[in-house]
C-alpha positions, -999 to 999 in steps of 0.1 A, spaced: -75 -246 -55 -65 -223 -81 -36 -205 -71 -39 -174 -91 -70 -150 -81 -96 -149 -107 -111 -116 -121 -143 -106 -103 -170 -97 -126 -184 -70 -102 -179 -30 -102 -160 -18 -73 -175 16 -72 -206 34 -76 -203 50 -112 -184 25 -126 -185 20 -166 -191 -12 -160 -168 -47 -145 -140 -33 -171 -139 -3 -157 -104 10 -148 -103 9 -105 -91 50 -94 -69 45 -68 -50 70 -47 -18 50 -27 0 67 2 30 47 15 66 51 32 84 38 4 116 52 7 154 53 -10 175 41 7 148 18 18 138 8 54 121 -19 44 120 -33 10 87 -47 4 73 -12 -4 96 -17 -37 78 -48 -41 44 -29 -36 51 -1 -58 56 -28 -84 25 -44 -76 7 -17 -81 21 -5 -114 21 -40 -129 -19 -47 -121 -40 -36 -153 -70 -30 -133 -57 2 -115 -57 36 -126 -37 51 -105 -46 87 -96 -19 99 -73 13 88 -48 19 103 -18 51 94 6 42 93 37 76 102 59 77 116 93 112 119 110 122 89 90 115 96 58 130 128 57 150 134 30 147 99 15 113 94 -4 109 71 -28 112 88 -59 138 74 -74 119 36 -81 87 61 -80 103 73 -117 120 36 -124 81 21 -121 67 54 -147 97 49 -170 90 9 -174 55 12 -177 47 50 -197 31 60 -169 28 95 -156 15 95 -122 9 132 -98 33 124 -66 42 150 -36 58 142 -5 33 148 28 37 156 66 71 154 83 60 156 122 31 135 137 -6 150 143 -10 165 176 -43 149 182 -71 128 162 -81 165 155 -49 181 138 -51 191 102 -15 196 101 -15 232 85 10 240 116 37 221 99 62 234 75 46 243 34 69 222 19 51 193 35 18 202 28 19 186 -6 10 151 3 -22 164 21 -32 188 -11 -25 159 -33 -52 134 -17 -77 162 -19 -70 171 -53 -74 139 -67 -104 133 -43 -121 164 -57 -112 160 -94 -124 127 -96 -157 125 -114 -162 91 -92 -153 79 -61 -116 69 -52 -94 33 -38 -75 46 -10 -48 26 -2 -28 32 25 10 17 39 29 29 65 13 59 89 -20 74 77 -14 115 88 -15 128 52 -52 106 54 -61 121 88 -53 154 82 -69 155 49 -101 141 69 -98 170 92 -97 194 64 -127 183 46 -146 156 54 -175 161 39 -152 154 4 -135 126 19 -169 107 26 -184 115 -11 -150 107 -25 -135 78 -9 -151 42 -21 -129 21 2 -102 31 24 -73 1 29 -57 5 56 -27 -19 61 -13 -17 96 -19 -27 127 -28 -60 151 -59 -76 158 -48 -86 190 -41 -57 208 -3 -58 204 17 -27 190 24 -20 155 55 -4 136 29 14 111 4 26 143 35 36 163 44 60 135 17 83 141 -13 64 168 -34 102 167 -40 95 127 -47 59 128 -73 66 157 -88 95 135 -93 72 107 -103 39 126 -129 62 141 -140 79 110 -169 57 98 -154 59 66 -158 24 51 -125 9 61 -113 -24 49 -86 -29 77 -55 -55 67 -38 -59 100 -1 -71 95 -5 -96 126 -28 -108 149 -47 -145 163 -67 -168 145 -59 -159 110 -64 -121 112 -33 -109 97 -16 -105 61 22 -112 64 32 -137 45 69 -140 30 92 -155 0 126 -160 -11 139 -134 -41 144 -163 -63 108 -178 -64 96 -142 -73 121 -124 -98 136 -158 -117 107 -156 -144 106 -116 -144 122 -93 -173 158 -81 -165 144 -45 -162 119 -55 -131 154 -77 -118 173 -48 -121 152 -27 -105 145 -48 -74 189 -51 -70 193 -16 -74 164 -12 -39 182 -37 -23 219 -24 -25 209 9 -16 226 28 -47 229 63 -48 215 78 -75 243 103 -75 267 74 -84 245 56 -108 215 70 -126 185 50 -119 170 47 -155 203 44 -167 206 12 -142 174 -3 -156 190 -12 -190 224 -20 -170 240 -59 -165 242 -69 -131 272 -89 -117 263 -131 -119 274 -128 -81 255 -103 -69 224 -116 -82 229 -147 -64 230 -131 -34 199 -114 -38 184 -142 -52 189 -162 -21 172 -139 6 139 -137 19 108 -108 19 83 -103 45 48 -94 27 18 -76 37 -5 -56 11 -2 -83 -18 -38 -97 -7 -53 -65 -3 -43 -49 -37 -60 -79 -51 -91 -71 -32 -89 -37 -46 -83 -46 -79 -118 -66 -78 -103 -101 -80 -118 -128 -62 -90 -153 -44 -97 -183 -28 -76 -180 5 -88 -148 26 -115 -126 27 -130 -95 45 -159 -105 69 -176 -75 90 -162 -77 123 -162 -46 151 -134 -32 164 -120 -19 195 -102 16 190 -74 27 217 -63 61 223 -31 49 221 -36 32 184 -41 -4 197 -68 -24 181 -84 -56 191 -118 -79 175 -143 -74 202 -178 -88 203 -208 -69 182 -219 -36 199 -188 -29 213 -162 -13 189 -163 -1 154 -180 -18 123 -158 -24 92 -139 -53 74 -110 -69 83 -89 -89 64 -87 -129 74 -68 -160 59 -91 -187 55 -74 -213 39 -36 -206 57 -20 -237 43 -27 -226 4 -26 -187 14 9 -177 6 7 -202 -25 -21 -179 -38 -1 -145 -24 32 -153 -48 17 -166 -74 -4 -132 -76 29 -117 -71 49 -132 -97 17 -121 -123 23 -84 -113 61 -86 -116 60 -108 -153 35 -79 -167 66 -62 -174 78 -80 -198 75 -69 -235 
């Protein structure tokens, strides 16, 4: 088994120049500084350092725990190392109030993330990658506002929460009304559930070390300044890019683990064909309350959901996918 994905020689959207052609992709996620969790810093990364994406827009997706902290401080690290100016505005503070809410009740300093997605949606002369971490409001209330421009605009919508068994999920818990409104949409959803039975999950995981040893000092410097939390008061953050780090620290670092979910789904996006999961049809089973479970055909909603088929080679594949994202940095 080859353990890096291969390049798919197929278009990803209608209106596509061609296999070559640049994938437009619109990314929502609850990257945050101080981070909650670190492996949105990983993501971000990801996303920057694959060649196939053009990337249209970022919208931070924060609720009540978000507030005050999105991530645009390794936002501007990931444009400053790569040249790249991408649109970004921070979305919807308070959940929706049903599947139905558009969210113009809230605040107008937190309608940018929701402008932003149909902005991009409308400007694009083809249709978009959604890709979606954390909650999905600034999605659902978009939807609500005009969904007759989210269904011409949107190609594929990735949406990477939830469990395929029926258990509660941190990202559904964040807002359950939006993830029902999108689940429910028809839209054509490519669902990437963080856990669940019988391979229907994405997690996987990795010590610092195996990822970052081979990387440039910039992306290693980046990833140390996410993980000690610095304020960007104290220490400018571009400043920090170009800045030596302390032997011991990096040690530390080096030696702790990351839980992953969206690696094998960017890859999807990006049009890359990997050996070790897929995306087979399957229907599911919508709660109220958020939960989702696989049910049998006829019962729940059609779309595709991400599966590992070969588990023993899947995180293999995963890091070393990884560690081609992160080494695209280098000069």
């Amino acid at each position: 088994m080859r353990s890096v994905c291969l390049l798919a020689a197929v278009g990803l959207l209608a209106g596509a120049a061609g296999a070559d052609a640049a994938v437009p992709i619109l990314y929502t996620t609850d990257l945050l500084h101080p981070h909650a969790d670190p492996d949105d810093h990983f993501d971000i990364a990801t996303l920057f350092g694959m060649p196939e994406f053009d990337i249209r827009g970022v919208v931070f997706d924060l609720g009540p725990i978000g507030k005050d902290r999105p991530g645009v401080v390794p936002l501007r690290q990931m444009m400053h190392l790569t040249g790249k100016d991408v649109p970004f505005a921070t979305g919807l503070l308070e959940c929706l109030a049903s599947p139905g809410d558009t969210g113009r009740n809230q605040p107008e300093e937190t309608q940018r993330g929701v402008e932003l997605i149909l902005r991009v949606l409308k400007e694009s002369p083809q249709p978009v990658v959604v890709f979606a971490t954390g909650s999905l409001r600034d999605i659902a209330a978009a939807m609500n506002r005009d969904e007759r421009l989210c269904r011409e605009k949107i190609a594929r919508l990735y949406v990477n929460a939830g469990h395929a068994g029926g258990d509660r999920e941190y990202n559904v818990d964040l807002d359950p009304h939006s993830y029902v409104r999108v689940l429910n949409s028809g839209l054509p959803l490519y669902l990437v559930p963080c856990f669940g039975p019988d391979g229907y999950e994405s997690y996987w995981r990795f010590t610092h070390k195996e990822a970052l040893e081979e990387t440039s000092p910039e992306i290693q410097r980046f990833v140390i300044y996410a993980l000690t939390k610095t304020d960007p008061a104290q220490r400018d953050p571009i400043q920090a890019l170009s800045e030596p780090v302390p032997e011991a620290l990096r040690q530390e670092i080096w030696s702790q683990e990351r839980n992953m979910w969206c690696t094998g789904a960017f890859l999807h996006a990006a049009g890359r064909a990997c050996q070790t999961f897929s995306f087979p049809g399957a229907e599911v089973l919508v709660e109220p309350s958020g939960r989702t479970t696989l049910v049998s055909a006829g019962i729940g909603r059609p779309m595709k959901v991400f599966h590992v088929d070969k588990p023993d080679e899947y995180r293999a594949e995963m890091l070393a996918a990884l560690k081609q994202a992160l080494t695209a940095f280098k000069d």
